[in-house]
N, C-alpha and C positions, 0 to 999 in steps of 0.2 A: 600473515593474512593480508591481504589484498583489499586494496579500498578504493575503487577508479582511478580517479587522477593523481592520489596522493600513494601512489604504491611502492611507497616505500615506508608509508609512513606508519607508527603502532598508534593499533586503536586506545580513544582513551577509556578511560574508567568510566561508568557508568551507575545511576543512582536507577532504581526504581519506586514511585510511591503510587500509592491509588488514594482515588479523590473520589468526592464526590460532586458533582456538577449539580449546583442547585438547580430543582426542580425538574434534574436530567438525570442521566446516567450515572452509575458507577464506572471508573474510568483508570486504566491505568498511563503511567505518563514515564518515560523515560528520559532521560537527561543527563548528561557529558557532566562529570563532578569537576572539570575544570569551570564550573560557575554552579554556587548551590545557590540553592532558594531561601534563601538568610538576609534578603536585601541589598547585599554587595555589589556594584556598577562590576559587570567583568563585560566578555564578550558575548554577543548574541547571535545568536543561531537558527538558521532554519528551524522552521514547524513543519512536521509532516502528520495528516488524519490518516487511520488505519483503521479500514472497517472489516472486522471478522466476516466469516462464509456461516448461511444457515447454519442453526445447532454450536456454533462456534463461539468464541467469545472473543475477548480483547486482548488476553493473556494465549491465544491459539498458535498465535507464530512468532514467540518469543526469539527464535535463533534469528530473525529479520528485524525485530522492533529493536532487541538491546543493540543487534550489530548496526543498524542504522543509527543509531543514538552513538554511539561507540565510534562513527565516524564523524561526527561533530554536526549532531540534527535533535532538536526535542521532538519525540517521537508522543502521539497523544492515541490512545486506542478505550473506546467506549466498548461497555458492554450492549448491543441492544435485546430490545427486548423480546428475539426469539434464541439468546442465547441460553446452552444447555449447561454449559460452564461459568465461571466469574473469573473478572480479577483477585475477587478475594480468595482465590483456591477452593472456593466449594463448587460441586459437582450438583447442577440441578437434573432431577431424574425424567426429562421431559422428550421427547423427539418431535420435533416441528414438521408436518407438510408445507410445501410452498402456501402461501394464503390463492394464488391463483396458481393453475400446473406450470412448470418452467416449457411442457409441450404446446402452449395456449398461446404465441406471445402477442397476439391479435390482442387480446385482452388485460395488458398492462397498459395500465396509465400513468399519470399524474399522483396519482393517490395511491398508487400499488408501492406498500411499502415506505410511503411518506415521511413513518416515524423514523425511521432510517437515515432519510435528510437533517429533521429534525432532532437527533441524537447528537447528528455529526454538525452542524452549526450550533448547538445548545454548548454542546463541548467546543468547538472554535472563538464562540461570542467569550464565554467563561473563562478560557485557560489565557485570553488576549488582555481582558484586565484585572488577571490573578494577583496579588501583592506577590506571592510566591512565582510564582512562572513567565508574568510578562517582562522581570528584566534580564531573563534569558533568550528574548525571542525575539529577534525581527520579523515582525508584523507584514515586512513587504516582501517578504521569501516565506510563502506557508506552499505544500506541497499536498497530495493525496495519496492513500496506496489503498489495496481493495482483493479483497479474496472473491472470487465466486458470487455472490449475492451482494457481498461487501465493493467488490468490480462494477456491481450496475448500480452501487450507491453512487459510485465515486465520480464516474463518467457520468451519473446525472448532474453531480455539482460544476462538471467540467463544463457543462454547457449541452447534453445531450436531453437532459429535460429542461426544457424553458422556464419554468417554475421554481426550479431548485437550485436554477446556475447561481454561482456565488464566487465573483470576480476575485474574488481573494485569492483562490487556488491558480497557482501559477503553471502546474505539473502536474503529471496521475499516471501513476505506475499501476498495471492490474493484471492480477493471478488470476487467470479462467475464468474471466468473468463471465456473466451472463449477459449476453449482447443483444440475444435474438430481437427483443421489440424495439433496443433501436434501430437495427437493422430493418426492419417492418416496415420502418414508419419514417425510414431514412434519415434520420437524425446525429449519425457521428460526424456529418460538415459540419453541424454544430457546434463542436467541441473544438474550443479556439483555441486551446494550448496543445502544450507537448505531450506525447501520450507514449507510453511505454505500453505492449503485453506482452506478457510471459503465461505458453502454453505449456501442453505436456504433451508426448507423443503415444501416450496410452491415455489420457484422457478423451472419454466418448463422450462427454456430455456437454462440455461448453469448447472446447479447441477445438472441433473442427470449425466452427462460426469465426473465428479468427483467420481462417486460412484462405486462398484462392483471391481470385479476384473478386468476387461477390462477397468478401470477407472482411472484418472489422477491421483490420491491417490496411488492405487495400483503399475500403472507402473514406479513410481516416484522416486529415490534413498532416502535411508534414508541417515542423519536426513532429516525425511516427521512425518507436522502431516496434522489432518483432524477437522475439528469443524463443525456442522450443526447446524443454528438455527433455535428453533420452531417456530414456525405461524409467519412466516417471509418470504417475498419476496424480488425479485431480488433488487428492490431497498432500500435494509434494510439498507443500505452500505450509501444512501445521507443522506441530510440533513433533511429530511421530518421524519427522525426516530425521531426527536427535535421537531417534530411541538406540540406546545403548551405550550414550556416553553422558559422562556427567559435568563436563563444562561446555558451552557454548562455543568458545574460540575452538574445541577440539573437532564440535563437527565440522564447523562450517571450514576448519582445513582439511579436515580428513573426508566428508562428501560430497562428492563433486558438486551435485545439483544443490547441494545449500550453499557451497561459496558461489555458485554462477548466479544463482539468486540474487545472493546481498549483493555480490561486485556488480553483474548490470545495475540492480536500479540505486547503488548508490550512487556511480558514475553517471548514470542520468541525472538522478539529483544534482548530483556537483555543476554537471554542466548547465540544470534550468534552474537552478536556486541558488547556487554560488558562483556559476558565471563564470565557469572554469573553463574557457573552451579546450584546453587540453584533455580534460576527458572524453572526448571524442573517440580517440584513439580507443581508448577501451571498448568505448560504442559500438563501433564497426568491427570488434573481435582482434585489432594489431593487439592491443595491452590485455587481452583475458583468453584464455584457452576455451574454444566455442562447445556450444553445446549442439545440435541437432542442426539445428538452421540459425542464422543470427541474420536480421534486414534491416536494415536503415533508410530513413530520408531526411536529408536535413535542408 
């Protein structure tokens, strides 16, 4: 299994626990057991937010979170609260509409989905001075990733809603997000860091707003890259891309679009959180077997 810049290297072992975030979320948190949360001085590591897609939960795209974790990153994923599922393994029996239509995006604002912000900073303030978790983290490499709804969380903290930015985020990798209002209202110059998207090329509802020149890709500041993958949909990004196998390491080597997954945005990570300029190489498609399209700007 393939890990950006370290490709040769084995993943390591991985702990998973769920917390709960005072006054916030239920939350699950992954983390490299070469440092447990026992108090012991070891090495620290990147933070990366993982915000689920409507109906989704925190536990939604485990083949990404443990493998992200597993390449040496504390990986933190809230449940919020229009999720259908938990971290804790229960199934809630609910289906969410958007709260405004995702066809509206004239009429997204600031407030559209706040608590979303508010999840993912209640879980960043919290897991930053945990007795358990902060002396695994470097504070100054924290990162973002985002599904779908979870995608226009993320990009809001990246700087794409002024309200929400939160300079801590160094990176923001995002699965089909949902772009269209800032696209509207021209807002991804705003997003001052490095941005990853990863689309799908049977996704109809949020990739094609990624694409062209009028597209989130294009309007976006470099460093920007772009990954599309084949005969994949919007939901390429959960857990169902694993349906049929029973360990993680087995899919994401045996299906294609989960290892192109993990290996892009781990390799972005490597390169804007651990400073690795040699993952590049993978970036631009020399070190990873491409998917549909692969674009860069550095």
């Amino acid at each position: 299994m393939l890990y950006g810049a370290c490709l040769h290297a084995a993943p390591l072992a991985v702990t998973m626990r769920v917390v709960r975030v005072p006054g916030g979320p239920r939350m699950a948190v992954w983390y490299p057991e070469a440092h447990s949360p026992d108090g012991h001085a070891g090495e620290r590591f990147p933070l990366v937010l993982f915000s689920h897609g409507l109906d989704g939960c925190g536990t939604q795209s485990v083949f990404f979170t443990e493998s992200l974790a597993g390449a040496g990153y504390v990986v933190a994923a809230p449940d919020h609260r229009d999720a259908s599922c938990s971290v804790e393994g229960r199934r809630i029996p609910r289906v969410h509409l958007p709260r405004l239509s995702f066809a509206n995006p004239r009429a997204w604002k600031d407030t559209t989905y706040a608590d979303r912000r508010e999840d993912l900073e209640n879980a960043l303030d919290w897991i930053l001075r945990s007795e358990d978790f902060e002396p695994m983290i470097d504070a100054s490499r924290i990162g973002a990733a985002g599904h779908s709804l979870g995608g226009y969380a993320v990009l809001g903290l990246a700087g794409a809603r002024e309200s929400w930015k939160d300079p801590r985020i160094r990176a923001a990798v995002v699965f089909a997000p949902y772009v269209k209002p800032y696209l509207i209202q021209a807002r991804l110059a705003s997003v001052g860091v490095p941005v990853m998207y990863q689309g799908a090329q049977f996704d109809l509802s949020m990739t094609p707003s990624l694409r062209g020149s009028h597209g989130a890709f294009a309007l976006s500041n470099a460093p920007k890259y772009y990954l599309e993958l084949r005969r994949a949909t919007h939901f390429e990004w959960t857990n169902g891309i694993c349906w049929g196998y029973r360990q993680i390491a087995d899919c994401v080597a045996n299906r294609t679009n989960a290892r192109l997954i993990v290996e892009y945005a781990v390799a972005f990570f490597d390169r804007y959180l651990k400073q690795r300029t040699e993952a590049l190489e993978a970036l631009d498609g020399r070190g990873l077997r491409s998917s549909r399209r692969a674009a860069s700007a550095d």
